[in-house]
C-alpha positions in Angstrom: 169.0 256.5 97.4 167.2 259.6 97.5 168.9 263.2 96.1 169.0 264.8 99.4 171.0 261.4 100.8 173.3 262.0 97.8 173.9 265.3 98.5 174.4 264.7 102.3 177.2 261.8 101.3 179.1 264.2 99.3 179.7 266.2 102.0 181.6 263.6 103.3 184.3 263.6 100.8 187.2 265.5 100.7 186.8 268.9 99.1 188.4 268.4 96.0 187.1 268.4 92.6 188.2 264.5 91.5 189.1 265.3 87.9 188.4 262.4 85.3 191.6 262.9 84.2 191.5 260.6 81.4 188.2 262.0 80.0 189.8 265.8 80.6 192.7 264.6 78.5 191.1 262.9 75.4 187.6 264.6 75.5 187.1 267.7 76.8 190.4 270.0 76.8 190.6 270.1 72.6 186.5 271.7 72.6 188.3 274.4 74.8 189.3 276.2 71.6 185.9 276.0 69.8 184.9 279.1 71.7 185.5 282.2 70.3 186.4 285.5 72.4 183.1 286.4 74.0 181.6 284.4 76.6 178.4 284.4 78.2 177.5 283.8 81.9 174.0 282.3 82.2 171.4 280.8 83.9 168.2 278.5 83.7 165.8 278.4 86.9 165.6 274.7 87.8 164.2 272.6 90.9 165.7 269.9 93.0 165.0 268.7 96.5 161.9 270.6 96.3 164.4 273.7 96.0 164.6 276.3 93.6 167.9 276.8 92.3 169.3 278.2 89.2 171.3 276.2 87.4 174.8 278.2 85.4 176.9 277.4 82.7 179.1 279.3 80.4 178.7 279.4 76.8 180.3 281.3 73.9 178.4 284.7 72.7 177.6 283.6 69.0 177.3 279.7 68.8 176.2 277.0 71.1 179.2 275.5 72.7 178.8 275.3 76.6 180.4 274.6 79.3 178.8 273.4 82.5 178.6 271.3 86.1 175.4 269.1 85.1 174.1 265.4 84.3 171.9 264.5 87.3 172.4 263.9 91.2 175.4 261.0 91.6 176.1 261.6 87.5 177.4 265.5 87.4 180.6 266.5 85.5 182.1 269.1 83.9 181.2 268.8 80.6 181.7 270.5 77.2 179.1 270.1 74.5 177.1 272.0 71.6 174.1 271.4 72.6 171.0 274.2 72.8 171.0 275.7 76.0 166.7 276.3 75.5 165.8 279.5 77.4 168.0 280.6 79.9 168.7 284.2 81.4 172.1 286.1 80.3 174.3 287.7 83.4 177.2 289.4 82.0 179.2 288.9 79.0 183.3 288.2 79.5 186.3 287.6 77.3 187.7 284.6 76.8 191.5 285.4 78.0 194.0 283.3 78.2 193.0 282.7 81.8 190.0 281.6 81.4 190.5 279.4 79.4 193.2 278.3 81.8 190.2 278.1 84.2 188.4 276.0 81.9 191.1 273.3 81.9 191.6 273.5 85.4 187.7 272.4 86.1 187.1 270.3 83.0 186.2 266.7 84.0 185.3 267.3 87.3 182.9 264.9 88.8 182.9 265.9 92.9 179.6 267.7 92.7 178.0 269.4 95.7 174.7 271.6 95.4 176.3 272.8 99.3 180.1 272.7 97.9 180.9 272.6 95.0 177.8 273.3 92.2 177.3 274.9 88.7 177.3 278.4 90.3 180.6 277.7 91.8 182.2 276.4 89.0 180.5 278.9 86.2 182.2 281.7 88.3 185.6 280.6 88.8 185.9 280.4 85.3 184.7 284.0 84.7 186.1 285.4 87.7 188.3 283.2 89.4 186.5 283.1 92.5 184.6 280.2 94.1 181.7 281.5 95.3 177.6 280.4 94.9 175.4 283.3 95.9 173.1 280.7 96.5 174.5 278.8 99.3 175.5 282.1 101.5 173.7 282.1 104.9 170.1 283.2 104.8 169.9 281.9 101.0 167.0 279.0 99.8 169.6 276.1 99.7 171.3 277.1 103.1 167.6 277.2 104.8 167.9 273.8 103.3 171.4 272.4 104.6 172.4 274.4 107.5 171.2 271.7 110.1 172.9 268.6 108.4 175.8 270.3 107.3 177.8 270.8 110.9 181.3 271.5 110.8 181.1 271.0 106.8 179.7 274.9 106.7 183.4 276.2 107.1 184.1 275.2 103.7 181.0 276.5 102.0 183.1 278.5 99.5 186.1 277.9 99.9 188.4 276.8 97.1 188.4 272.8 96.3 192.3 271.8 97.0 193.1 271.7 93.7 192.1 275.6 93.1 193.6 276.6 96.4 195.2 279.8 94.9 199.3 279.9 95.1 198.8 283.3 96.6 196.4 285.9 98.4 194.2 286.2 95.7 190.7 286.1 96.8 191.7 284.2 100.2 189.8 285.5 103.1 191.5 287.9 105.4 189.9 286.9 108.8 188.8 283.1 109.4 185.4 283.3 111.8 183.8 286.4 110.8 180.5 285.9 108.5 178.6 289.2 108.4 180.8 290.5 104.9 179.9 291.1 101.7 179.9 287.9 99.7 182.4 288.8 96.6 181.3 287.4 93.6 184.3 288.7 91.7 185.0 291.6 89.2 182.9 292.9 86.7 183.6 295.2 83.2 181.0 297.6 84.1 177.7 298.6 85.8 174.6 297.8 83.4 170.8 298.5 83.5 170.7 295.4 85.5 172.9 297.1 88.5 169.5 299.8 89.3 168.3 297.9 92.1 171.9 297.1 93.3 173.6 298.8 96.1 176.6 301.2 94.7 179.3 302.2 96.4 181.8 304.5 94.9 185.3 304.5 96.9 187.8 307.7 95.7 190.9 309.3 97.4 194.9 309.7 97.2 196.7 307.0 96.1 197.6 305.1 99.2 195.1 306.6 101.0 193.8 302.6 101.9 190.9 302.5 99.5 191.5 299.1 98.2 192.3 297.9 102.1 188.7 298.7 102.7 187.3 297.0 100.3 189.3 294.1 100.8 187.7 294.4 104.3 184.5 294.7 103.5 184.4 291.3 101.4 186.5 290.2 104.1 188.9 288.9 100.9 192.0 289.9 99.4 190.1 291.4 96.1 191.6 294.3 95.2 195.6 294.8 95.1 196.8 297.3 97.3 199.9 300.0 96.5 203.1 299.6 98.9 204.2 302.7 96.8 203.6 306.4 95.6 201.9 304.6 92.2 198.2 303.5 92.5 197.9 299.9 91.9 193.9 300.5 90.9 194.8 301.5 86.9 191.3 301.3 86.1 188.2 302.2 87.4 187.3 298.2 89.3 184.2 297.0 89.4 183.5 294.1 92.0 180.4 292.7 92.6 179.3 291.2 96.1 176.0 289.6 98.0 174.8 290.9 101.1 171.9 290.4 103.1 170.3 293.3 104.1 168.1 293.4 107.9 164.1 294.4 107.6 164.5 296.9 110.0 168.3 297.8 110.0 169.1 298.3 106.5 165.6 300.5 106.1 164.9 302.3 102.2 164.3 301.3 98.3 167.1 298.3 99.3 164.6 296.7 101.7 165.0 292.9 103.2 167.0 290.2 101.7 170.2 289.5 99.7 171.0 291.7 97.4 174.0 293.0 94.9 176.7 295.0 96.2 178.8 296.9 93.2 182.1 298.2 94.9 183.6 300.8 92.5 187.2 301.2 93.1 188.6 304.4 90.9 192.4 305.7 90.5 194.1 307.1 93.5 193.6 310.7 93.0 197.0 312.8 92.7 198.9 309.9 91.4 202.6 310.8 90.7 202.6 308.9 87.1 198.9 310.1 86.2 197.8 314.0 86.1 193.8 314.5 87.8 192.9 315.4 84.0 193.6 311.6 83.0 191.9 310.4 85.9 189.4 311.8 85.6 189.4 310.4 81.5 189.6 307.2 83.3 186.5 307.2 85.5 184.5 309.0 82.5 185.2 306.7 80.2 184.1 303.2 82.9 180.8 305.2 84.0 179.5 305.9 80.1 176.2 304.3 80.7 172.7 305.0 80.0 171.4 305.4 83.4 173.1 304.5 87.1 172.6 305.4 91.1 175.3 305.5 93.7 173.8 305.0 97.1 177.4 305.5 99.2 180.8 307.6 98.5 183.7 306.8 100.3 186.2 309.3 100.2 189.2 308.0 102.0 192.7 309.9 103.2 195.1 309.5 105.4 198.1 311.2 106.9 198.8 315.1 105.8 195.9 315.9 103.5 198.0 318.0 101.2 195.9 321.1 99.1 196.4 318.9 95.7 194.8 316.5 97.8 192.0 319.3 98.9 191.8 320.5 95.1 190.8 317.3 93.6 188.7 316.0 96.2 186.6 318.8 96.4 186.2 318.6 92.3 184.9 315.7 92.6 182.5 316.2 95.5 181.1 319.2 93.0 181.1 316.9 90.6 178.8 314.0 92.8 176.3 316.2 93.8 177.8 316.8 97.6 175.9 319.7 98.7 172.5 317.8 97.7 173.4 314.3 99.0 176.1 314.9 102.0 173.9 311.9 104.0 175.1 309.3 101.0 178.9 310.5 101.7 180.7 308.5 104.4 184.4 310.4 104.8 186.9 308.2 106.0 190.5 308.6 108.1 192.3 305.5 107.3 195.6 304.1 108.4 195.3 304.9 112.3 196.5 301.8 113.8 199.3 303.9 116.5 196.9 306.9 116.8 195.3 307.3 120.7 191.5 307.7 120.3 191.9 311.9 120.6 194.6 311.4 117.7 192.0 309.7 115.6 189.2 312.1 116.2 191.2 315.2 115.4 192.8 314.0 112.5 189.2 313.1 110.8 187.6 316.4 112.1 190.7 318.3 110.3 190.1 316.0 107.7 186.2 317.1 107.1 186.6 320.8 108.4 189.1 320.6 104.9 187.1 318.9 102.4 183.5 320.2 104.1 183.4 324.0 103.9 180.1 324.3 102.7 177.3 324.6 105.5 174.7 326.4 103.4 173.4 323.6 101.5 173.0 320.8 103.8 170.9 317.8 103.0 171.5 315.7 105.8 175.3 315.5 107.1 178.2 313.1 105.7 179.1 309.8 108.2 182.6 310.1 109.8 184.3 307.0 110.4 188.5 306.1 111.0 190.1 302.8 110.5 192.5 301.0 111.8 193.1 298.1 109.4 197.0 297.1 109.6 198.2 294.5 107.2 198.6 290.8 108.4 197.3 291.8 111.6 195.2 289.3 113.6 191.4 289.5 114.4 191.2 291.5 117.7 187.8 292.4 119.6 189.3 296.1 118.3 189.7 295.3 114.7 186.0 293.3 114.4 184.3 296.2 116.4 186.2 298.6 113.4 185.3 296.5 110.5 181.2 296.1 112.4 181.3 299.6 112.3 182.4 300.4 109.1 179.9 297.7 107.6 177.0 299.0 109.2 177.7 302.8 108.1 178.7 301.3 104.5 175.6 299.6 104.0 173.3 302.3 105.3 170.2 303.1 103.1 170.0 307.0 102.6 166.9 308.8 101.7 167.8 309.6 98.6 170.4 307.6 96.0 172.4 310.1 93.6 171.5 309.5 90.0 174.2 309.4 87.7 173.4 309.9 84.4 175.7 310.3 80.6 174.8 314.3 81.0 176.6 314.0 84.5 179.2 312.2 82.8 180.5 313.8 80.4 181.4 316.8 82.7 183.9 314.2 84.1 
């Protein structure tokens, strides 16, 4: 039976992962605690079906003990071994918490393989991240070129958790069944490297409960971030997710260009939080962006409600502090929370909003996009809500002229 026939049978199966449980029990759960507390997420660039993929497996930082989806079409498991991994490519380096190492047992002996489904991508990342996601089976990607025509109905669980991941609660379930132009969220990261140049970076600040985490939940179109239901910001960090999106010759026009690229969202602490003063936020964000060299190609700054004049204070400090008055076109100013507001509500309240935070017309490159949402929680898809969220994709994702360079000079004067 040819590979491709093999793959095509799995997609038959029910999308589970069909642990060997006996093997998982005597074999492969006891190696778990030969890796140490760094972990590295790598890859090898392979071929099958006349495709090139890359192959990914986990392996600890210092020796050679791996952990990976492999063996060969109609012979794949999650295996554990010590064997040299040869030449392979690093992507990030993790800690090995005690959830992932949960992770680990929860895919070890797995024998279901899928290049479509369920593959070494998808597996490699749920036990870093706790997603189930394959950047290389999103639409437009080599291996989708590949399947889309066979695969039917079977598309609508390209990743998706197998039933035995399903997560008991939101965590990284989608928000809206049907839609398909989102960012593809590959999960969170510890921080933006040299490798994140060519990425597209999005910085998202504001009040605490101002909705920032809402819209980047909508923007991967998955429950990533947690979102506050009080006056404490549930963001206690500055988070870094990562995402795939594929980016229109012609649309999407800049140094970006055509094809899938990285998305980093940067999620920082609600500004004017009642348990944390705007000195320790700001400690916060210095500390996450201490890195050689970054660019930030979008700024969300999102409020809602009364914009108060701490609220005016801090935001201001920290347009001074990103270079506003030279790059107002990579600034996208955002009125959340409108759902209830008429359309003249909504337009006054976000022209208050920028006449407040945008009192400086004599240094002008460009002007900052305007943009309200209307995003309630647990609402359904609506023709209203899918023509919000197509908007505030498309002015998200805009390429500006010029991308705001953030270096450890501009740093440390956070």
């Amino acid at each position: 039976m040819s590979a491709y026939n093999t793959e095509k049978d799995s997609w038959a199966l029910p999308h589970r992962l069909n642990v060997d449980v006996t093997r998982r029990e005597n074999d492969l759960l006891p190696l778990i605690d030969k890796f140490g507390p760094r972990l590295c997420l790598c890859y090898q660039e392979r071929n099958l079906m006349s495709i090139d993929y890359q192959h990914w497996f986990v392996k600890d930082k210092i020796s050679n003990w791996t952990i990976e989806f492999a063996g060969g079409i109609g012979n794949n498991h999650v295996n554990i071994h010590c064997n040299p991994p040869g030449v392979h490519d690093l992507d990030m380096e993790f800690a090995n918490t005690a959830l992932v190492k949960q992770r680990m047992k929860n895919v070890c002996g797995t024998t279901n393989y899928s290049l479509a489904l369920r593959n070494c991508e998808h597996v490699s990342r749920y036990i870093q991240a706790g997603v189930w996601v394959s950047f290389q089976t999103i639409p437009k990607s080599i291996i989708m070129k590949k399947f889309v025509r066979d695969l039917a109905e079977k598309t609508k669980l390209i990743n998706t958790f197998p039933e035995e991941l399903k997560p008991p609660n939101e965590s990284f379930s989608p928000i809206f069944n049907g839609l398909s132009d989102f960012i593809y969220c590959g999960g969170p990261k510890d921080a933006l490297t040299a490798k994140d140049q060519k990425a597209f970076n999005i910085l998202v600040f504001g009040p605490t409960g101002a909705g920032k985490s809402t819209i980047i939940n909508h923007l991967y179109n998955k429950f990533v971030c947690p979102i506050s239901a009080g006056p404490q910001s549930e963001t206690r960090r500055v988070h870094y997710t990562q995402g795939q999106y594929y980016f229109k010759n012609g649309e999407k026009k800049g140094k970006i260009g055509k094809g899938l690229k990285n998305v980093n969202i940067i999620d920082t602490i609600g500004l004017c939080d009642s348990m944390l003063t705007d000195e320790e936020v700001h400690m916060f964000i210095n500390e996450s962006l201490k890195i050689n060299l970054m660019h930030i190609d979008k700024v969300l700054v999102v409020c809602f409600d009364r914009i108060t004049p701490p609220h005016v204070e801090s935001i201001q400090q920290f347009l001074k502090l990103l270079q506003f008055k030279k790059h107002k076109s990579n600034f996208v100013f955002v009125y959340s929370k409108c759902d209830g507001d008429s359309e003249e509500e909504r337009e006054e309240n976000l022209e208050k909003m920028v006449d407040m935070l945008d009192n400086d017309a004599d240094e002008d490159d460009g002007e900052p996009d305007k943009i309200t949402t209307a995003l309630p929680p647990g609402s359904e898809l609506t023709e209203e809500i899918e023509a919000n969220l197509t908007n505030l994709k498309n002015i998200v994702l805009s390429q500006s002229s010029k991308r705001i360079s953030v270096d450890k000079k501009f740093c440390k004067i956070m």
